[in-house]
Every structure is written in C-alpha cells, then in structure tokens.
N, C-alpha and C positions, 0 to 999 in steps of 0.2 A: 475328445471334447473336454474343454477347460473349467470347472463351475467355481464362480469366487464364492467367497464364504459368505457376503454379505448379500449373493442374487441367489442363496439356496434354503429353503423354507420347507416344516414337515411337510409333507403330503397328508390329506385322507386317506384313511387306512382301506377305502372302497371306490380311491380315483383312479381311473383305467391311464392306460400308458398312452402314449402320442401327441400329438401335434395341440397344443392348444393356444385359440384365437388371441392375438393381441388384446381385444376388447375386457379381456376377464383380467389381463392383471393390470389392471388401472386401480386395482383395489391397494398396492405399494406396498412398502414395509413399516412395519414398526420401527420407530426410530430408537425405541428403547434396545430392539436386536440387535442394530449396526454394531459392527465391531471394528474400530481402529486398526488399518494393514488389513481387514478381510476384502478389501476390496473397495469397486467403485459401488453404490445404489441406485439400481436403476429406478425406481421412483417412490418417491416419498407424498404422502397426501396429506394436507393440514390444513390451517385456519390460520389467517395473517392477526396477529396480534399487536405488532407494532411495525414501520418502517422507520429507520433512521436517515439519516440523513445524505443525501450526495456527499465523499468522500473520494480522494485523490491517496492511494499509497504510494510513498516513493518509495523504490529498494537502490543502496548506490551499488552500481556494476562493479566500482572496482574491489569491492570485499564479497559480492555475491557468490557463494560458490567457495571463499577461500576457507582458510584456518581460524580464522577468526569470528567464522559466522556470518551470516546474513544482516544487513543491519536497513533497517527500515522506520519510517515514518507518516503519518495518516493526516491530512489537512483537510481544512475544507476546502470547499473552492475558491472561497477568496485569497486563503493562502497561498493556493495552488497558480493563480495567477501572478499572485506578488514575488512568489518561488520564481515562478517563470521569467519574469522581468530581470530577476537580479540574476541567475546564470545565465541571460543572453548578457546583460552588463558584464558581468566576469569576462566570460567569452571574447565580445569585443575587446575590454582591456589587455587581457592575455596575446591577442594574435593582434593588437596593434603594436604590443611590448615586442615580439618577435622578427616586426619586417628586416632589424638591423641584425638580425642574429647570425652568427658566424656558419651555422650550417645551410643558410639561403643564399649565402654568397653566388655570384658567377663562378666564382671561381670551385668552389665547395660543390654547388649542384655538376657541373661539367664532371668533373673527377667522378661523383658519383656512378654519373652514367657509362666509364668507362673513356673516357675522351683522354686521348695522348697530350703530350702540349704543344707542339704545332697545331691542332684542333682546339685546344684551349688560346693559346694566341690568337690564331684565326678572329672566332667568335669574338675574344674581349675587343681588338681592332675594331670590327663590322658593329658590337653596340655602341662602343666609344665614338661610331660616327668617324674612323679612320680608316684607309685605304688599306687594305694589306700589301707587305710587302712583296713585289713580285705578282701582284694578282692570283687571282682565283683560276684553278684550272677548271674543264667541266666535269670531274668528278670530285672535286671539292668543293665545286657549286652543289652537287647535289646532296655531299653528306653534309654541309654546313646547313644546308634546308634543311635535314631529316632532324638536323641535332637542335635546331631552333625550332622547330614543330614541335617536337616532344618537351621543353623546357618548361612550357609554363604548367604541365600535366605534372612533371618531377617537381618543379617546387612547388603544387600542390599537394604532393603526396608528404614533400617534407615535412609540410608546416601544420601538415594534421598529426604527424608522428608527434612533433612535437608540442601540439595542442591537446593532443593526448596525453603524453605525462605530467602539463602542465593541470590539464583540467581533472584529475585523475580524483580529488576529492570531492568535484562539483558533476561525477556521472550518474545523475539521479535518473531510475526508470522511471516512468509513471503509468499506473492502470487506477482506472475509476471501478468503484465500489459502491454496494449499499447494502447496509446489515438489515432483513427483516426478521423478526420475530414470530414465528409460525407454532402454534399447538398440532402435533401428531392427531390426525384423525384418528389411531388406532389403539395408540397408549396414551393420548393424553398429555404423553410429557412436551416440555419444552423445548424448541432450538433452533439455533441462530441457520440462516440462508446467507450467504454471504453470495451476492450476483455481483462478478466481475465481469466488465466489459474493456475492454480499449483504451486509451486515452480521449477517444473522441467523445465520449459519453457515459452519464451513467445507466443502472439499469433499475428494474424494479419501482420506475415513478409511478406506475400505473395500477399499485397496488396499496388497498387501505383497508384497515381491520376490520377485519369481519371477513375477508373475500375469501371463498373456500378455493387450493387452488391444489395444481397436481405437477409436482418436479420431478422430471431425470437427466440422469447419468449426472450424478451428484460425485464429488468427491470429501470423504470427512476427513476435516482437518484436527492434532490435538488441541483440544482446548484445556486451558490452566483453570478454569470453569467448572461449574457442575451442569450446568448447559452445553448441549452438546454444537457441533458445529459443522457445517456442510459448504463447500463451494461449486458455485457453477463452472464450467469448462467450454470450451469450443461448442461442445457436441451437446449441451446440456438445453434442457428449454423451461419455462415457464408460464405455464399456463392457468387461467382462470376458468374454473367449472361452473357453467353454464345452465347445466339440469339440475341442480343444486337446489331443492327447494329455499325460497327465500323465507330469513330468520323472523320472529319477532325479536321486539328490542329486548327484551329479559332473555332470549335466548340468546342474543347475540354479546349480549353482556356476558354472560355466562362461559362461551366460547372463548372470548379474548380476555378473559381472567375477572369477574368480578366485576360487572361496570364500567370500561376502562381503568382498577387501581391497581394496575400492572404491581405489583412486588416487586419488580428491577428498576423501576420507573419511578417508584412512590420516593418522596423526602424521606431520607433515612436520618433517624440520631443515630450517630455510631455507636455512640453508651449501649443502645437496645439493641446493637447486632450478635446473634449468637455465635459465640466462639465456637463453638462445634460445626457449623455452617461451614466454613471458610473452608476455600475460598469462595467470594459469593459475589454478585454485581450489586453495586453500592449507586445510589442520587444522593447528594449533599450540596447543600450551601456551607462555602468554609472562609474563614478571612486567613490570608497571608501572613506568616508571622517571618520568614525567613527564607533565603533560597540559595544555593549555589549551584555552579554549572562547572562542568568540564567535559572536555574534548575526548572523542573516542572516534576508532578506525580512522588511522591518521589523519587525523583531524578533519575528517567528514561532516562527521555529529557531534552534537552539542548535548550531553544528558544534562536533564534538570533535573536537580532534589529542593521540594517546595515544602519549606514545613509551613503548616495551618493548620487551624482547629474550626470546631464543628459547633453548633448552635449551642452543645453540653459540654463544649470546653474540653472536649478528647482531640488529642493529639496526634494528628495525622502525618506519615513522611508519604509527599508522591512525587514519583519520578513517570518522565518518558523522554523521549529523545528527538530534536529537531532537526533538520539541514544546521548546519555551522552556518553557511552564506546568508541564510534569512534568518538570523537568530535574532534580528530585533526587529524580527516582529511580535516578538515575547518579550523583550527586555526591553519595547519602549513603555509596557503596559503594566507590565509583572513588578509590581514594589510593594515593600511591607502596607498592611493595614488594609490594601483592597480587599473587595469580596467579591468572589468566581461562587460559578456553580459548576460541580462535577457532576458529571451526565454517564450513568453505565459505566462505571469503573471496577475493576478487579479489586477487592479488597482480598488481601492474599494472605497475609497473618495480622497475630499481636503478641508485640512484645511486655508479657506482664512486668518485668521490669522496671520498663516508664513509663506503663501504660499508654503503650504506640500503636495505632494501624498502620501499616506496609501497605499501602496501595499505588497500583501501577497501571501503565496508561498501554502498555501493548498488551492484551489479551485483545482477543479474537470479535470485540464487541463493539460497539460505536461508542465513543468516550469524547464527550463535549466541556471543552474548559475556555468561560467567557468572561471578562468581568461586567460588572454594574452598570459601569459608566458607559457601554456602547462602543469600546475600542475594538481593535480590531484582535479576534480573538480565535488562539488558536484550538481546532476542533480533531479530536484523535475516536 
C-alpha cells in the first residue's frame, strides 16, 4: 500500500485500527498542511469567497512539452471567440495558399505512393481525359482503380502535413476555466479552486459566496502567490453542502472576509502596498503611459510590457502574453493616456531604484484588464 503525503494525517493516539466509513472523512484537510509534490488531496472543505469569471486558456502545442517551456494564454470568452474566427481565417488562407503546391501535384502524390511510371502515365492519360496508349488490360484496370481510390485519402494526408508546418504557430489548445475563491473550513486560510472543464464549457457557474462546499481529488498547483492553489481533474467533483446550517448575514460576512471587502479584491494604492508582502494579488485603476510588444516562441506570442501608473502616481511595468494572430485585439484599444482596470494581479516585486512595481498577468489567479471606454477587452 502506497500513502501520499498529502492523504496522511496524525491519528488519535486511542483510534483503533481498520476499516473506516467513507462518511467520517468528509471532514478534509487543512489546506494550510498540503504540501507541493506530496501528492493529490483527496478533499478539501471551505467557503466560496469569490468566483471569477469564465476564462478560456490557450497553451500552443507546438512549444508544449519543448525546451523552451510551455507558453500559454487566458481570454475571456469574447476573446475566445474572436481567437476562434481568426485561426479558422488563417487556416483557410493557408490551405487555399497550398492547392498549387508542388508536393500535391499528380505527379508528386503518385510517386509518393510507390507508383512506377507506366502507372504514373497511365493515370495522368485517364485524368487528362486521354485514351491510353494500347488500352488498359484487366489487371491494370484493376490496380488503376485501387491507385485512384486511394488518391484523394493521400492528398489528404499531404496537405495536413503540410498544414501542419505551416500552422505550427497558430496550434492553440483550448480548456475553460474559473478561478474560485474558497476560505479553508479548517485553517481559515485562503485559496484559489481553479475548475477545468473542456472546451465545451465552463465550471463552477453554480457557485456564489457564502456556499459551503466539499472538493476532491484536487491537484495543487505552484503558485508565485501567497495563496495557495488547487485544480480540478477528470476524477475530481464539486459539491455544495446541504446540511450546512444556514448563515446570518454578519456571519456570512464574516466567512468571505469582512462584508464582501475581499483584500485581493479591494482598490489598491500601490504607494500603501507593503513591500514585505510580495508577492501579493493587487486591484487597481491605472492610466497607460507607454507599451511595447515582442514576439516569443517563434513567433506564436506577442508579450506586452505596459507601463502605467496608479491613482498615487507610482509606476507600474505589466507584462502578460497573447496569441500573435489576435494581437489586435489589444492593439486596437491599448494606446497612451486610456484608463484600464487590473483585476487580481500578481504584484511580484519593487524596484527601489525607480520606484517600480513588476506586475504580471500569468499567476495562477483571474486577472481582468478592460478599458473605460467599453472596447473590447482583454481578460487574463
């Protein structure tokens, strides 16, 4: 028998050995005990604090896995839509670029499959709508059937070979997501639920603060945070407790932090954030003073660095990274002097030098960047 680190808990020092009823450990762990690499946890029990928003990750396949890292992106759904539209346009453009391409030839495909050139003659005659010379015997009726059956499967096959190298920086996965906000029924502390589902859907719509609820076979992920972080898996469920006495509102304030004034939630001056904290989750309103972009994992992604400041006139650098294909849907919006709001962001150092925040848009948390004006805006 196997026991991970993070499904093993003292005992009482006067509990008898054997078999004991599913029903007793709905009691969970602490979340404060999980240990990063101990394992999966099989369940955890809390208080929903906040739910963020339906979120689409993309990760592109073709650096997934490689030397270079994983490289990933968080939209909303509207994004996610507009994402959608411009690599099937890619798509078409590419494999309409291709029908003339020299490896789809008759000629090129035949060869491929092994075909001599009296069997390449043959064929080009019979599509050219020309008689072959000498005619057809009946066993070159029949391999001329077999090789023209199989033809239009082979240059199918070709022209995804080659829609594959062509599309190779437009291979974006996609899985829906939604960060919730949960307090540890048992320490109290904080931490993020992160519910993956599919592309078809997200999860966790059906859950609003205050609900007591009971998770397992959780997996914890690192967080660059002080808040810890857990995802769902295949196997994993989500459920709301039932027998749960219902709250009064001061208790229920109480449970999800103080009246709803979440601390990751609340407007932050960045002037009043303590440097000892960091890294920490930061809300702000900031106006745009400057931005540049470059290209990363050949030319997949587009990192943005956005400088802007805060209501107290501290100086913020924030980066995160989008598909390259849909990069304007940032860049028709994104110009000096607008004012965004950043939603749940890592604030991750300062540099006393220029007196800089470093804040960035991939931690583990829901990170909403919109402007004023109602554009279309993108949400990390």
């Amino acid at each position: 028998m196997c026991l991970t680190y993070n499904n093993v808990r003292r005992a009482r020092s006067d509990a008898g050995l054997g078999y004991i009823p599913p029903r007793h450990l709905n009691r969970g762990l602490s979340a404060r005990s999980v240990k990063l690499g101990g394992g999966p946890v099989y369940a955890l029990r809390g208080v929903v604090v906040y739910t963020g928003h339906d979120m689409s990750r993309f990760v592109n396949q073709a650096v997934e896995g490689g030397g270079g890292g994983m490289r990933s992106a968080c939209l909303s759904a509207d994004e996610a839509r507009l994402l959608g539209q411009k690599l099937e346009a890619a798509r078409y453009t590419e494999e309409t670029s291709l029908q003339h391409h020299p490896s789809l030839s008759l000629e090129a495909l035949l060869d491929d499959m092994g075909c001599d050139q009296r069997m390449i003659g043959l064929i080009r005659s019979l599509e050219t709508g020309q008689d072959p010379h000498g005619g057809l015997s009946g066993e070159d009726e029949v391999e001329v059937r077999r090789v023209r059956e199989r033809l239009p499967q082979t240059r199918d096959f070709a022209l995804q070979d080659l829609m594959s190298d062509r599309m190779r920086r437009n291979a974006w996965k996609e899985t829906r997501q939604r960060d919730v906000l949960c307090r540890c029924a048992l320490s109290a502390d904080l931490f993020w639920l992160r519910m993956v589902t599919s592309s078809g859907g997200g999860g966790g719509g059906g859950l609003r603060p205050g609900d007591h609820i009971v998770m397992t076979n959780l997996k914890p992920l690192h967080s660059m945070g002080s808040v810890r972080v857990f995802v769902t898996g295949a196997n994993s469920s989500v459920k709301t407790l039932t027998d749960v006495p219902a709250l009064t509102p001061e208790a229920e304030a109480e449970a999800v932090g103080g009246g709803g004034d979440l601390p990751t939630r609340a407007l932050t001056c960045l002037r009043d954030v303590g440097r000892t904290t960091l890294p920490t989750e930061v809300t702000f309103y900031a106006r745009v003073i400057s931005w540049q972009r470059t290209l990363s994992a050949g030319g997949a992604c587009v990192d943005f660095n956005v400088q802007c400041t805060d209501i107290s006139r501290t100086i913020v650098s924030l980066t995160f990274s989008y598909p390259a294909v849909a990069e304007t849907v940032i860049t028709k919006w994104l110009e000096p002097g607008i004012a965004v709001l950043v939603e749940l962001a890592l604030c991750r150092s300062f540099d006393r030098k220029v007196s800089l925040y470093a804040i960035i848009s991939h931690a583990p948390v829901t990170n909403t960047y919109h402007s004023s004006a109602g554009h279309c805006n993108p949400q990390h």
